[in-house]
C-alpha positions, 0 to 999 in steps of 0.5 A, a space after each residue: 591162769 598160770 600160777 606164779 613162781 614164788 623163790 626165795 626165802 624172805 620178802 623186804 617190807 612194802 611200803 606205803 606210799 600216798 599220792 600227791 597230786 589228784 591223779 598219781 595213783 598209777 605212780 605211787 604204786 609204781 614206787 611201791 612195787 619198784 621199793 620193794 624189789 629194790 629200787 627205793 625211789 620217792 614220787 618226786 624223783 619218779 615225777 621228774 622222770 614221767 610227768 603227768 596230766 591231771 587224766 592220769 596214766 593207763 595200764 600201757 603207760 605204766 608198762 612203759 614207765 617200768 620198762 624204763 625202771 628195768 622191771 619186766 611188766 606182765 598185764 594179764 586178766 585174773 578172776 577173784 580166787 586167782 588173786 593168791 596165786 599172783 606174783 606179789 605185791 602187784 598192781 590191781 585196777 580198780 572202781 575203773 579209775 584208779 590203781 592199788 597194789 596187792 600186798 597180801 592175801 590170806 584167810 579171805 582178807 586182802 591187804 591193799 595199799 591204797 594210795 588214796 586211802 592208805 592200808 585197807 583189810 578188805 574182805 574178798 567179797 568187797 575187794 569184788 565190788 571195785 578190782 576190774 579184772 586187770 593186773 599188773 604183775 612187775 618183776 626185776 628184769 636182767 639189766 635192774 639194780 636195787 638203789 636208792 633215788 630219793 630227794 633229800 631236803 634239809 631243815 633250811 631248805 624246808 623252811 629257808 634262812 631265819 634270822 636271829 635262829 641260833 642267838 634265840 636258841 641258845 638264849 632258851 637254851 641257857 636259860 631250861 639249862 638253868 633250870 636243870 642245874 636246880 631240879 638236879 639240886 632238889 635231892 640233896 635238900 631231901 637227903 640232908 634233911 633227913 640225914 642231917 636236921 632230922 636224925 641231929 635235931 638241929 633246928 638251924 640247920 633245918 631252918 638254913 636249908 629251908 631257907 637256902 632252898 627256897 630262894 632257889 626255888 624262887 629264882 627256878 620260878 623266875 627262871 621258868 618265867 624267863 624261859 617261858 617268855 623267850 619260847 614265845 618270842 622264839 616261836 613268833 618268831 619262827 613262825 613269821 619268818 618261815 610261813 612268810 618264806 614258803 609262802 612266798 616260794 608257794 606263789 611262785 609255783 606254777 600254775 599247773 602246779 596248784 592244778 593237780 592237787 586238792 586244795 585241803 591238801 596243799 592247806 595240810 602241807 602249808 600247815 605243816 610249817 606250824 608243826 614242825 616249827 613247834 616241835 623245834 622250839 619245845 621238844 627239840 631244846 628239850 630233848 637236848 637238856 633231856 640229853 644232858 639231865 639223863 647223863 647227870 642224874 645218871 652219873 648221880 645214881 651210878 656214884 650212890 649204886 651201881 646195882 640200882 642204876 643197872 636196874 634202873 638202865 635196864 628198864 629204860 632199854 626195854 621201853 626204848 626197844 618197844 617204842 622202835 618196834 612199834 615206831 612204823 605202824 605210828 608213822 603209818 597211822 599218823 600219814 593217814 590220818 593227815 591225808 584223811 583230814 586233808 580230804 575231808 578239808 577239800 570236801 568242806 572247801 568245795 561244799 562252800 564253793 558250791 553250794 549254790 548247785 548243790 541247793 539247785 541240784 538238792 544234794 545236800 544230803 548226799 554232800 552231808 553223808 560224804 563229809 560224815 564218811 570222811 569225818 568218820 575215816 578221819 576220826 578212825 586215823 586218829 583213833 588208832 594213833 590214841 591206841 597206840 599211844 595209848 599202848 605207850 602209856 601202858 608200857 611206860 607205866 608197866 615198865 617203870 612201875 616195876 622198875 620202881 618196886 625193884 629198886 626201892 625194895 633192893 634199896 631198902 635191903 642195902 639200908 637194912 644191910 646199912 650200905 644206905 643210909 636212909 637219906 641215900 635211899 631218899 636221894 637215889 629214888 629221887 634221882 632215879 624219878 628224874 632220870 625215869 622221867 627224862 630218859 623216857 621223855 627222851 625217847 618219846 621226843 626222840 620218836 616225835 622228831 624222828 616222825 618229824 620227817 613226815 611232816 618235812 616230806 609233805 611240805 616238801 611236796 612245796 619247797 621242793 617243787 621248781 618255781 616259775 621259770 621267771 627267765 634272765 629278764 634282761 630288757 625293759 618290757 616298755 622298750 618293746 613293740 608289743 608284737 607276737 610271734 609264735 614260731 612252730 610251737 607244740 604242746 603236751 601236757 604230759 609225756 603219754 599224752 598226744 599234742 594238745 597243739 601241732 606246730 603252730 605258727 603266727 604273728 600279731 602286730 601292734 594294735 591289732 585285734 585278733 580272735 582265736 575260734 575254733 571247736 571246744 577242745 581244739 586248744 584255743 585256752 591252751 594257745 592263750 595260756 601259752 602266749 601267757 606263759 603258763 605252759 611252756 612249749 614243747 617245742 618251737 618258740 614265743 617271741 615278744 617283740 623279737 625277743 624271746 619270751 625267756 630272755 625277756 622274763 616272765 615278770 616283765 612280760 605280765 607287766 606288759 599284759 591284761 587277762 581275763 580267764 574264764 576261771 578268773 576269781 574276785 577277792 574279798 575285799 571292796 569293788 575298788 579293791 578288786 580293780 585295782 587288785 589290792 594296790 596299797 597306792 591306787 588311783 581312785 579316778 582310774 579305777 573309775 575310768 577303768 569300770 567305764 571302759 567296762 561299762 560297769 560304773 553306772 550300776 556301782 555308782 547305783 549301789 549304797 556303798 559304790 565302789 566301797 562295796 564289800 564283795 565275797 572272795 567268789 564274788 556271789 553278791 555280784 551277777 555273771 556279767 558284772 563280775 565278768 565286767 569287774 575283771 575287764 576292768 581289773 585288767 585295764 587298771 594295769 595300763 596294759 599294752 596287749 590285752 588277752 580275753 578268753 570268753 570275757 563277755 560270754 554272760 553279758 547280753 549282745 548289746 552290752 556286749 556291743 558296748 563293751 567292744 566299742 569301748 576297748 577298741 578306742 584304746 590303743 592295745 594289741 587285743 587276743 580274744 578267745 571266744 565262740 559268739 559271733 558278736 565278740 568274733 565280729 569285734 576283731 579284724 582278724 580271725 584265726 580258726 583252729 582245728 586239732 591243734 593246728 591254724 587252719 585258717 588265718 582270715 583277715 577279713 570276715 564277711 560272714 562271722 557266722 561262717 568264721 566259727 567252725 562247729 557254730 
């Protein structure tokens, strides 16, 4: 292998960029490579730019992708004791389904960044056990340009508008500055105690400051109590008001949106509204009367010396700039100990999910010794957040502690030169503790908002996703004939990916009912999903009753439709519940009418609790065919005008399957009916066969069904 040309002088800092979504590793190293020669982009810029599949990219697709972001790409094979003489940083192959990028090596040891796991430090000798061979090196090419492509979200973008926010934060506000205003008063009791009472003997006096200063400290208790109070409410407040908002902004995502990522990942970034809601109300309100105590007490000490307070100024800079330095490696450590905490959330959520194949399968065991390593690496994340806190707290104790000696042993000099008097002394050094104290909180509140971006960033992986096309909705679903028509329509799920569907083209007609079969893989759910309007084609139309589905809308649409997806879920709540799906105004008799119609209501009506009957949110005290039945029968509570079933029936047995049919196809609905069984196809009076992505048949008569189902 040539070795590479290695010029200039410095090399700018990699960054360390996670992916988001499952299957984004080639992208987020793609950003990294591409942020380090100049091109600073976020992978919700680059994601706008290359959509993707949950399959991910190939090494010519990112050859492609760096085409387009001017970077000259050169893939080539490399062995193990090459990997120095490569051009750094580069992207490395790896465990044959998935992409880092080469950072470093030096003395035997690697540094990868992962974009699953963050910064690793792998011995050469494991770094062998995943790298593939396969590298990509990326160079600036003649036509790049370094420049910044990062989205930038504001607070109320993040989190929508809040009313009452600024009344309640002044309200805290007013009330810690009240608090303030009697910390700043506490010295001079101290001072003219000493100065005054003590040294004239003067009772009175000792006992009228006593006096005066304990009702102070009674009205700073209740003043605290008050403040106290009004945070609570404040954070309620806030809480309520902004997990309602991205809540609602998070169901109007789309389908695909929530298909390629982790559930414990988007539970993480949900979570993080908590976080940063906590930090406005406490540490942001008090990093501003920090703010202003630190100028206060600062102007205190400058009045009693000037020497002591340059000191004291002196020590607060040197703890400041070692906090900065050691700011990214916090906020490094800090991301992954989220992302490891968010895998190790997903691997709970899907042990409870599946826990009936993992006893079937007997891999618990092997579950329990993967949760263990990701406590284990989450644990480690967090461990090294504490070590460098607990660094800070060492810093902080070193530096103001020998602050503290300087000053007073300065101070005691100026007593003793009788500059001071011994009540100054007493003033000054409790001044300079509150200023100490609130400066070095201020730094620390400082770096804790600063950090707050990161939480910002993750959540805006939420707010800032574009929700469901929901269309201009401008016509009455019910003045529609529920007829449709799909004119040349194709479908890719992402840009590097060939046709899914290949310029298909049908009409269904009121009342009519159809089956869509064909060979697994040929598009059948894809089709249903876009007559749905879950995908959206890439090209042609869906019209619905001769309007286009855009003009008509989303919400309007789906109140027109029933479904039941083969992936279809019950909640935890009653049977009445689920068929009604949560409806606060349900029709207890249609809902009976409804499980008829699904020929379920004899074995509900036979259970203890019938239709009041608690099920779980996966519905495991239920058998495959009632649960199927159930959801039929969900979809009929909603009255609906077409009906659209993808494998419905496939776990009910062929007569209760026979009876299922014969019931539907007394309502007067237009039926979509994706399946494999001959007894469902049998149910429809038209069949149209799909084959690579394409009507390659449309037989409205079918003597044989058997012959109807290519591949049977």
């Amino acid at each position: 292998m040539a070795n590479a040309l290695r010029m200039g002088f410095g090399a700018p800092r990699l960054p360390m960029i996670l992916q988001t979504e499952a299957a984004e590793c080639g992208l987020a190293c793609l950003a990294m490579v591409a942020s380090h020669h100049g091109h600073r982009s976020d992978l919700p810029s680059l994601r706008q730019r290359f959509s993707l599949s949950l399959k991910g990219v190939t090494l010519a697709d990112l050859v492609a992708m760096a085409g387009q972001l001017q970077l000259n790409a050169r893939p080539l094979r490399a062995e193990l004791a090459h990997l120095s003489q490569l051009q750094l940083p580069c992207i490395l192959h790896w465990d044959l389904n998935h992409f880092v990028v080469l950072a470093k090596v030096q003395r035997g040891v690697a540094v990868i960044h992962d974009p699953a796991h963050g910064v690793r430090r792998l011995p050469l000798a494991e770094v062998s056990r995943h790298f593939t061979g396969v590298v990509l090196e990326l160079m600036p090419g003649t036509g790049f340009e370094p420049r910044t492509e990062r989205q930038h979200v504001s607070l109320r973008q993040l989190l929508g508008p809040v009313r009452g926010l600024k009344r309640s934060l002044a309200q805290v506000f007013a009330l810690a500055l009240a608090l303030e205003v009697f910390m700043l008063l506490a010295p001079f009791f101290l001072q003219w105690v000493v100065d005054g009472a003590l040294l004239s003997a003067d009772r009175d006096l000792l006992l009228t400051l006593v006096i005066g200063f304990g009702l102070l400290v009674v009205i700073q208790v209740a003043t605290g109590a008050l403040r106290s109070w009004a945070v609570l409410y404040l954070s309620s407040t806030l809480n309520l008001q902004w997990l309602g908002n991205v809540f609602a902004h998070l169901m109007r995502l789309p389908v695909e949106w929530f298909e390629k990522r982790h559930a414990g990942d988007v539970m993480s970034r949900f979570g993080a509204v908590q976080k940063i809601q906590q930090t406005l109300t406490t540490s942001f309100i008090e990093a501003m009367l920090d703010g202003l105590l630190v100028v206060a007490t600062l102007v205190m000490m400058w009045v009693y010396s000037a020497t002591l307070t340059a000191i004291a100024i002196g020590a607060v800079a040197l703890y400041a700039l070692l906090r900065w330095a050691f700011f990214t490696p916090l906020r490094d450590a800090t991301e992954e100990a989220i992302v490891h905490d968010a895998k190790r959330s997903t691997h709970f959520l899907e042990s409870l999910r599946g826990v009936q194949a993992i006893k079937l399968f007997n891999r618990q065991d092997e579950r329990r010794a993967r949760f263990m390593n990701l406590v284990v690496d989450a644990m480690n994340a967090d461990i090294a957040i504490k070590k460098l806190e607990l660094a800070f707290a060492v810093l902080n104790k070193l530096v103001f502690g020998v602050e503290r000696i300087a000053v007073i042993g300065i101070g005691a000099l100026l007593v003793m030169e009788q500059q001071f008097t011994v009540g100054m002394l007493f003033a000054f050094l409790a001044f300079k503790e509150q200023f100490a104290q609130r400066v070095s909180g201020l730094i620390d509140k400082a770096i804790e908002l600063k950090m707050l971006r990161l939480q910002g960033e993750r959540l805006a992986d939420i707010v800032l996703a574009a929700p469901e096309a929901q269309g201009e909705g401008l016509h009455a679903a019910r003045d529609l004939a529920p007829r449709i028509e799909l004119r040349d329509v194709s479908f890719r799920y992402a840009d590097t990916e060939p046709d899914v569907l290949k310029g298909c083209s049908l009409h269904i007609e009121p009342g009519e009912a159809v089956a869509i079969v064909g060979p697994s893989g040929c598009g059948k759910t894809t089709l249903l999903k876009l007559m749905l309007g879950i995908h959206a084609p890439a090209a042609g139309e869906i019209r619905i009753g001769g309007l286009p589905l855009s003009q008509l809308g989303l919400g309007r649409w789906r109140a027109m439709i029933g479904t039941v997806m083969q992936d279809d879920q019950l909640f935890a709540g009653s049977i009445a519940d689920n068929i009604s799906f949560f409806d606060v105004d349900a029709d207890a008799a249609w809902v009976e009418q409804c499980a008829r119609l699904a020929c379920v209501n004899d074995e509900i009506d036979a259970l203890p609790m019938g239709y009041h009957t608690l099920i779980g949110d996966m519905g495991a005290s239920l058998s495959g065919g009632q649960r199927q039945r159930i959801l039929l029968a969900r979809a009929l509570y909603k009255r609906p005008r077409i009906l659209f079933l993808d494998e419905a029936t496939s776990a009910l047995d062929v007569e209760r399957e026979r009876q299922v049919n014969q019931a539907i196809r007394g309502l007067d609905i237009t039926r979509v009916i994706v399946a494999h069984r001959p007894e469902t196809i049998a149910a429809a009076a038209r069949v149209i066969v799909l084959q690579q992505g394409r009507v390659a048949q449309d037989l409205r008569s079918v003597p044989n069904t058997q012959q109807s189902e290519p591949g049977n």
